[in-house]
C-alpha positions as CSV (number, residue, x, y, z in Angstrom):
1,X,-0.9,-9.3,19.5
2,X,2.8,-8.0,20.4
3,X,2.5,-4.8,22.5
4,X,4.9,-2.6,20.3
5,X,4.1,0.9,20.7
6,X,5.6,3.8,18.5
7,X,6.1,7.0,20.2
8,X,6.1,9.9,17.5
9,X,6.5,13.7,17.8
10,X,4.1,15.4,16.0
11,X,4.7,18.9,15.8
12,X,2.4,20.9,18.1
13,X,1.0,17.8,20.4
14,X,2.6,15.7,23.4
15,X,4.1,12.2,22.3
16,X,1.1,9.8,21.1
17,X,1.3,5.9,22.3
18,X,0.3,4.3,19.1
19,X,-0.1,0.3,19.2
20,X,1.1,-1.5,16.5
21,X,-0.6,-4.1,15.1
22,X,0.5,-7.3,13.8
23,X,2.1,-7.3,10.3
24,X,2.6,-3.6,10.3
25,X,5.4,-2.1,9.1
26,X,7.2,0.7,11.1
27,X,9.3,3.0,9.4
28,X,8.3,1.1,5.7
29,X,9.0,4.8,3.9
30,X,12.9,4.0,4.4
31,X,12.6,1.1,2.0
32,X,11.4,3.5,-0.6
33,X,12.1,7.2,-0.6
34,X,14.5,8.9,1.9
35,X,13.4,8.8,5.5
36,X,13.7,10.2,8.9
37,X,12.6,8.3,11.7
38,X,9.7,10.7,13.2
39,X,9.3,8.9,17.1
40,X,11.0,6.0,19.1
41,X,9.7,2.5,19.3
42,X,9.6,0.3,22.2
43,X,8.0,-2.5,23.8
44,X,6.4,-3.1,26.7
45,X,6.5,-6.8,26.4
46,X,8.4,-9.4,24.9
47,X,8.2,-9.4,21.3
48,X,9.6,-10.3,17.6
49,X,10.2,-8.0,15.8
50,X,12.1,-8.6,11.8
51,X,14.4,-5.4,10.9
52,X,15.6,-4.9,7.1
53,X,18.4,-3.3,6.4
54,X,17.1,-1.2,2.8
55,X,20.5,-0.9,1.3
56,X,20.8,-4.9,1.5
57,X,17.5,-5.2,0.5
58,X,18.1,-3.5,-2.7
59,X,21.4,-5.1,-3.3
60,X,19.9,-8.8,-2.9
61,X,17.2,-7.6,-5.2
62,X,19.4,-6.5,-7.6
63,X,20.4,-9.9,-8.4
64,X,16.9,-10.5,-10.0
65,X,16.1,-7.9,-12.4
66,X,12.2,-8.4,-12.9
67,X,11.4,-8.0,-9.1
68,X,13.7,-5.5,-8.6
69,X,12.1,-3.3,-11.8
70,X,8.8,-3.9,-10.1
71,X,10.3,-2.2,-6.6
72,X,11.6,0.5,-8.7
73,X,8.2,1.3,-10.7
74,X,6.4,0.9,-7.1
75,X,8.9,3.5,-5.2
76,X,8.0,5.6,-8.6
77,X,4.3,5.5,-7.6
78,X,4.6,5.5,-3.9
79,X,7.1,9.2,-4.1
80,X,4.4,10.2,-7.0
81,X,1.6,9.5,-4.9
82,X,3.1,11.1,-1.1
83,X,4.6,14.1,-3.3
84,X,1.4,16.3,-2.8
85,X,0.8,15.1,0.9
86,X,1.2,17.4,3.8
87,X,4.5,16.0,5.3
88,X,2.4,15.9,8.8
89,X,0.2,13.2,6.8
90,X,3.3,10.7,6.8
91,X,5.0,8.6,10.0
92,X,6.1,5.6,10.6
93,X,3.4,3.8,11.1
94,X,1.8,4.8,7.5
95,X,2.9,5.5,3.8
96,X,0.1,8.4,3.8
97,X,-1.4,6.5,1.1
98,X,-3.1,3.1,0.3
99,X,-1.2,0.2,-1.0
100,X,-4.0,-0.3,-3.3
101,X,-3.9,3.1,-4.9
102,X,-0.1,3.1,-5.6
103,X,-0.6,-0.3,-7.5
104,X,-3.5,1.0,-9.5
105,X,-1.1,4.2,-10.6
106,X,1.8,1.1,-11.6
107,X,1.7,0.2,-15.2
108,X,-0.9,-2.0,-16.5
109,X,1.4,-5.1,-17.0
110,X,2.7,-4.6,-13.1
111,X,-0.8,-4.7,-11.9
112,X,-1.6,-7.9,-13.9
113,X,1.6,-9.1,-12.2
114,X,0.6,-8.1,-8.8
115,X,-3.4,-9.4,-8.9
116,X,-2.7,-12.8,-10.4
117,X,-1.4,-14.3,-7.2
118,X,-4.4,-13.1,-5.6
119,X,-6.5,-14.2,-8.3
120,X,-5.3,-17.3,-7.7
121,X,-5.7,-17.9,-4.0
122,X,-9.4,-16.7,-4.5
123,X,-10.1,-19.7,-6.7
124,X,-8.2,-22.1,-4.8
125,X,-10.3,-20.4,-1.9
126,X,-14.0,-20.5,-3.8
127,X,-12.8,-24.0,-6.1
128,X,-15.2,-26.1,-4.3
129,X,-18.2,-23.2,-5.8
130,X,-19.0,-24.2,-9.0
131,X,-21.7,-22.2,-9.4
132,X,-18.6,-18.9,-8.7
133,X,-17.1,-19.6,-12.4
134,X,-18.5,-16.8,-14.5
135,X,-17.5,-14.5,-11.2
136,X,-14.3,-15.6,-11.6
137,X,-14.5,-15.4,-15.7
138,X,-15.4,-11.3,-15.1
139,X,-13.2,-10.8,-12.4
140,X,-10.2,-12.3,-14.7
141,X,-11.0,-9.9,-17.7
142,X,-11.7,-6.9,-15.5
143,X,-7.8,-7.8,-14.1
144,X,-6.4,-8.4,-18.1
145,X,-8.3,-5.3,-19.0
146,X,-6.6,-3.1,-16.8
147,X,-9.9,-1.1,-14.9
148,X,-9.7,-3.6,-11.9
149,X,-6.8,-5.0,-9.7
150,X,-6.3,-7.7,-6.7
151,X,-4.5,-6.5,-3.5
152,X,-3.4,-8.5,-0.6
153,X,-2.9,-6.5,2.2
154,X,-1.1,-6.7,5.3
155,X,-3.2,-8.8,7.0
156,X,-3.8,-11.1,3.9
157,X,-7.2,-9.9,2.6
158,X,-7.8,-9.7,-0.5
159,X,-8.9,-6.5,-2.2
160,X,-10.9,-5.9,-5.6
161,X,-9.4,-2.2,-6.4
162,X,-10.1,0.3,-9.5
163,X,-8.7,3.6,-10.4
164,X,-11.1,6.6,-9.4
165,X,-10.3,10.1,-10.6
166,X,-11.6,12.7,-8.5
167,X,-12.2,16.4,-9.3
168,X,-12.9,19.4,-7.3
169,X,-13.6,23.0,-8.6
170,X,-14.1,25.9,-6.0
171,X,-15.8,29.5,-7.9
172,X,-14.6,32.3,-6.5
173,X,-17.6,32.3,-4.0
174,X,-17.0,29.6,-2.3
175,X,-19.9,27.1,-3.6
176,X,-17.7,23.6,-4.4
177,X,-18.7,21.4,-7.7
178,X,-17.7,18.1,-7.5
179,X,-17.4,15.4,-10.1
180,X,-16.5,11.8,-9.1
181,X,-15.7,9.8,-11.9
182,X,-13.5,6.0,-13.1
């Protein structure tokens, strides 16, 4: 692994060394939503390290109009999603939320287009497992359905996701019901 280490300033603390792993993303939130860098990055060895510029990102995509309404519906979800975080929940080493739960708040038809890839790999992955075929059969009409999605993540595993709804009522004495429910 490359010994990258973010230093960020959290209000209150001394600076935290934070190793970043490889495939993460520093600083992903300026892709999507306006951004302040929160801490400095260095490294204490040699390392690679690919930088995207976000206005030339959005520019290139642009030029292809499907992709680039799928980064739109995704920054959607992502500022829906980290609008009722606590700010001190966000840095550059996280979007304060999953991955897997802003694709699951996209549109059906984006989350179809998202899963299928994965959907694929897993039966290029499981082909030579017959017996894995009405798995496979479920797993594709939970996807087309809508209730279940595929995720790849950063460091390429493949995630079976569903929308949860979560609710949490507090009477005035303190005593908490909770309801967990899909």
């Amino acid at each position: 692994t490359a010994a990258l280490h973010d230093l960020q300033i959290i209000p209150g603390s001394a600076h935290a060394r934070v190793e970043v792993q490889v495939g993460a993303w520093l600083a992903e939130l300026v892709l999507w939503v306006p951004w302040a860098y929160q801490g400095t990055a260095s490294a204490s060895e040699n390392c690679e390290v690919l930088v995207l510029d976000s206005s030339r990102m959005h520019s290139v995509l642009s030029r292809f109009p499907e992709i680039s309404s799928m980064c739109q519906h995704f920054r959607a979800a992502l500022t829906d999603q980290i609008s009722v975080l606590d700010t001190t929940e966000m840095n550059d080493l996280s979007l304060g939320v999953e991955y897997s739960s802003v694709v699951m708040a996209m549109s059906k038809k984006l989350r179809l287009l998202i899963a299928l890839p994965a959907f694929q790999i897993l039966k290029q992955r499981y082909a030579w497992r017959p017996l894995l075929g009405d798995t496979f059969n479920r797993l594709k009409d939970e996807i087309s359905s809508g209730s279940r999605s595929l995720v790849i993540d950063g460091s390429g595993t493949i995630e079976r996701v569903a929308r949860t709804v979560s609710l949490r009522i507090t009477r005035s004495d303190g005593k908490v019901l909770f309801a967990l429910g899909r």
